[in-house]
N, C-alpha and C positions, 0 to 999 in steps of 0.2 A: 684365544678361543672366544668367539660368539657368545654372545650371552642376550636373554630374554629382556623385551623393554619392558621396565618397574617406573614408575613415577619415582624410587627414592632412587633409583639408575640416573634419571636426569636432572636430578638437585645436583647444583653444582655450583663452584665459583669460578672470578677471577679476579688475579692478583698481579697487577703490572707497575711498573716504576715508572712514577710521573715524570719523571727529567729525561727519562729515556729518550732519543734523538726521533726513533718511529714511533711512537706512542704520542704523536703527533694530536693535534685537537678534533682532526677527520675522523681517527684512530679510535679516542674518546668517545667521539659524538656518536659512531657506528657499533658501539658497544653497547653503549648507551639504553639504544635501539634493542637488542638483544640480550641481555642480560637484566632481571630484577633487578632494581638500584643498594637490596639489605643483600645483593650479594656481589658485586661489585666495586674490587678495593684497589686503588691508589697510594705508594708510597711514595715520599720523598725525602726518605732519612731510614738508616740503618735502624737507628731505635724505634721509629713507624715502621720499619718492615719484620722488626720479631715481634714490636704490640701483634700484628696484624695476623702474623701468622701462627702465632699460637691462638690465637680467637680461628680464622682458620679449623685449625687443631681441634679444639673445642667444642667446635659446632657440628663437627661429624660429616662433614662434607664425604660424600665420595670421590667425586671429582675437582681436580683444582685448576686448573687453566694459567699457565702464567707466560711470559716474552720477553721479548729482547735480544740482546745480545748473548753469547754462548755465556760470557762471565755473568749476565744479571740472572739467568736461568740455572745455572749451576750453583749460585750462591745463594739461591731460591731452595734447590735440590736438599743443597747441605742444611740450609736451616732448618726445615723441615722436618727433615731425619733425625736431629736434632729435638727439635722439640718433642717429636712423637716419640723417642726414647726417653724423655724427660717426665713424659706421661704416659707410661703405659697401658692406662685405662683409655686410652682415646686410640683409634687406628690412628695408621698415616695414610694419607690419603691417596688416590691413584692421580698423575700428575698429567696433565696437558700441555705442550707446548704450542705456543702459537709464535707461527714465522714472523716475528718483526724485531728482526734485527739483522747483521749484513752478512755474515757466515754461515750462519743458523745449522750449524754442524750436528747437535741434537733434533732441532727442528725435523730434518733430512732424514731421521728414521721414519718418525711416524707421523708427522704432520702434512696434507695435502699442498700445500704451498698458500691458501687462502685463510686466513685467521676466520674471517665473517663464516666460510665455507664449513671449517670443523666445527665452530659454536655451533651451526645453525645444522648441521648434522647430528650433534649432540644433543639437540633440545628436542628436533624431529622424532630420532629413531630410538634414541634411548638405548643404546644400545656401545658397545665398547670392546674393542679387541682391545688387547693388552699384551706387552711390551715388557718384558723384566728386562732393569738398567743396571746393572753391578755399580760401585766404586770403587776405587782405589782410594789409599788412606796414604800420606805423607807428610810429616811433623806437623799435625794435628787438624788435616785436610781433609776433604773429601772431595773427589770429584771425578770424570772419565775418561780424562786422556791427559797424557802429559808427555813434552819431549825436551832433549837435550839435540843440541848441532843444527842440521840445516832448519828443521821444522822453525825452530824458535829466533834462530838470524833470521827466516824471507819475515816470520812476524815482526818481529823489531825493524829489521827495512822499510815494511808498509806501514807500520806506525810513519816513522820518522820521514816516509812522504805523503800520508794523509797529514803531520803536524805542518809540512812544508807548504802544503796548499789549499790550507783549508780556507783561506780568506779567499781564493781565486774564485770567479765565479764559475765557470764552467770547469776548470782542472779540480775543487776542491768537492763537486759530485764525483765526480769520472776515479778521484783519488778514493775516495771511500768501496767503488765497486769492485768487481774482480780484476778490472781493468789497472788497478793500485798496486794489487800485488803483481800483475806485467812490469808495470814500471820497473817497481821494487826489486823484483829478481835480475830483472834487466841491466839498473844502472846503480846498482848496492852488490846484492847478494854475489852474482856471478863472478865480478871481476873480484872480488874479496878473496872469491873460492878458490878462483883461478891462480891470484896472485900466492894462497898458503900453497897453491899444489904446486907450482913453480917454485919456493924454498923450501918443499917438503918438507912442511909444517904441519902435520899430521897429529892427532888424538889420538890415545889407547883407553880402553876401557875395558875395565874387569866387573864382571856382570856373576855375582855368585846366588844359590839359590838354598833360602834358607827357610824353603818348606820344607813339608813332607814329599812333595814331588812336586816335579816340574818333566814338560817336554819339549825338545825338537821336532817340529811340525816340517813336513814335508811339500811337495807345491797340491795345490788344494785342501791343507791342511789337515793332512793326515801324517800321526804321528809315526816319528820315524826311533826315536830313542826315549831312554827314559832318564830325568837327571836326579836324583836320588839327593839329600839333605846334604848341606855343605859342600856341595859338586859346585866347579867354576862352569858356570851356562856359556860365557863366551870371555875371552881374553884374547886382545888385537885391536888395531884401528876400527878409525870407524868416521863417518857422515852422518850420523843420527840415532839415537837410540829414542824408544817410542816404546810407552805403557799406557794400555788404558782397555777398556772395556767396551767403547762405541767403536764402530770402523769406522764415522767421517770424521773430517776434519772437515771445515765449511768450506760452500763452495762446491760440495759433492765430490771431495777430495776423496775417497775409498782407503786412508794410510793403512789401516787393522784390518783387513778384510773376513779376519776367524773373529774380530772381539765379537761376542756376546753366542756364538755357535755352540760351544760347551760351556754350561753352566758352573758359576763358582771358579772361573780361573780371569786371569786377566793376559791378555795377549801382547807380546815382547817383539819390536821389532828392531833387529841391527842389522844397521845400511852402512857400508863400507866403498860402495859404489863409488866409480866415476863421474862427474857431473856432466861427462858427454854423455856415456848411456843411459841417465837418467832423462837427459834431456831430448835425445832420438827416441825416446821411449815413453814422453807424455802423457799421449796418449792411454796406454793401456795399464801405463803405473798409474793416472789418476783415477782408472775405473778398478781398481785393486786384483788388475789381472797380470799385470809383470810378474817378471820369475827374475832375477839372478843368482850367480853364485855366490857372490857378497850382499847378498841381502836374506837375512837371518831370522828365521820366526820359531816363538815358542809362545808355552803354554806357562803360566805359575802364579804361584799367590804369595808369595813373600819374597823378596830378592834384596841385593845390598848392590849399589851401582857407583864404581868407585872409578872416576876420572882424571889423568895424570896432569891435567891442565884445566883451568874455568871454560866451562863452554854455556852456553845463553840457555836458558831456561827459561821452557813457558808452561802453565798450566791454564787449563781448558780454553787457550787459545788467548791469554795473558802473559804476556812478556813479566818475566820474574828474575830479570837481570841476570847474574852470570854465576854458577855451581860447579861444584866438582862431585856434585852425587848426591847420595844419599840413599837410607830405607823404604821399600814403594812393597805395601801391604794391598792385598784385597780386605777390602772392610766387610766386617760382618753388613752392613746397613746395605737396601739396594729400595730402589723403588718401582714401581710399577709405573710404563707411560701408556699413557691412551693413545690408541695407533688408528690413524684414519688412509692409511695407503696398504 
């Protein structure tokens, strides 16, 4: 919702990590430019980044601007919520993302694509649509998406050829861009996939719902059943299981296309899929308009996810090595993003 420009609307910060790879000296210098220097903060250590952000906190900012990569802005997110629960006489502030980092999967809700573009929109017009971002909670986490199976193998694959070529000069750009994850599904992920569906070597997963309710959503997301307290949500194989609260995945990947449509739930997705069909069908599974029959959506806030084998686990788009499940809570804690699209 719109809202009136106030001069205390355009007090604002920003808060970016100095080591960060795009946070480059251009990055710096063009900030520079735009932003008041008593409000423009730099870390480069965990302990400078909670000093920083509870001063942050403190000073009542409305607005906080902060970038990078999905993990520096999501651990940005967490701290925050954190702190401002630590102080409750202080708000939390409404957050900014600005696109510099290579997925930018948050980025992709509300940010224009230009960092200079949103600051300089923000300081213009004073003004602010706003964005409520849930969390999900897991052994003592916070953050908006997270998955088990393919999501989290193509991420480990493209690690492990952005580690492979980062010294090249021309392959170790190209490995960082979406063109990396080409690679990586190409001459990692697929023949892997291909080789367990040839030993049908297959996952099960027991997906139980330990709200008050949870739903089977329908195709456009409309519900179709209702799963009531200790109801098993799904049991059977599976390609993927996906929780979280945003729909992208970077890249403009569309994985949730219901997260954040009904407030207060977080959205469940189980992929049992083929990896032909998914792959004849690129196209319109990465703008979150596929349908099939083994691809499973719901609606819930507490679940227990219990896997009869390790399979690779990432959260908010950080390889988290290899699980067999666990407890995936909506947190009470959510923030507000400033939305310039």
């Amino acid at each position: 919702m719109a809202k009136t420009a106030t001069d205390s609307m355009r007090r604002f910060a920003v808060m970016l990590n100095y080591n960060a790879k795009k946070v480059s000296a251009e990055v710096r210098a063009e900030l520079a430019r735009l932003v008041p220097p008593d409000d423009l903060f730099f870390s480069s250590s965990l302990e400078e980044a909670q000093r920083i952000t509870q001063l942050l906190v403190e000073r009542r900012y409305p607005v906080v601007f902060t970038g990078g990569g999905d993990g520096t802005v999501i651990d940005f997110i967490e701290r925050i919520t954190r702190v401002a629960e630590d102080m409750p006489q202080f708000p939390c502030p409404n957050i900014g993302i600005l696109r510099l980092g290579t997925g930018n999967a948050l980025a992709q809700m509300v940010s224009s694509g230009s960092f200079a573009s949103d600051i300089k929109a923000y300081v213009e017009n004073g003004f602010q649509d706003l964005q409520r971002l849930g969390l999900v909670e897991f052994e003592g986490r916070r953050f908006p998406f997270c998955g088990f199976g393919w999501d989290a193998e193509i991420l480990n694959d493209y690690i492990a050829v952005k580690e492979r070529f980062k010294d090249t000069p021309f392959l170790g750009k190209f490995s960082q861009s979406l063109g990396g994850y080409g690679v990586a599904i190409g001459t990692r992920t697929i023949p892997r996939i291909f080789a367990r569906t040839v030993r049908r070597q297959t996952g099960v997963v027991t997906i139980r719902n330990l709200g008050e309710r949870a739903y089977r959503l329908g195709v456009g997301g409309n519900v179709r059943r209702v799963i009531r307290q200790g109801e098993t949500i799904y049991e059977g194989p599976l390609s993927a299981v996906i929780v979280g609260t945003s729909p992208y995945y970077g890249f403009g990947l569309k994985v949730l296309p219901f997260a954040g449509l009904t407030p207060h739930f977080m959205q469940v997705r189980v992929a049992s899929i083929p990896l032909r069909a998914a792959l004849a069908n690129i196209g319109p599974l990465w703008n979150g308009e596929w349908y099939h029959d083994e691809m499973r959506d719901y609606y819930a806030t507490d679940l227990l996810i219990e896997l009869d084998q390790d399979f690779p686990f990432q959260i908010g788009g950080d390889g988290q090595g290899w699980r067999r499940g666990g407890r995936f809570t909506l947190s009470e804690a959510s923030v507000q993003l400033v939305r310039f699209i």
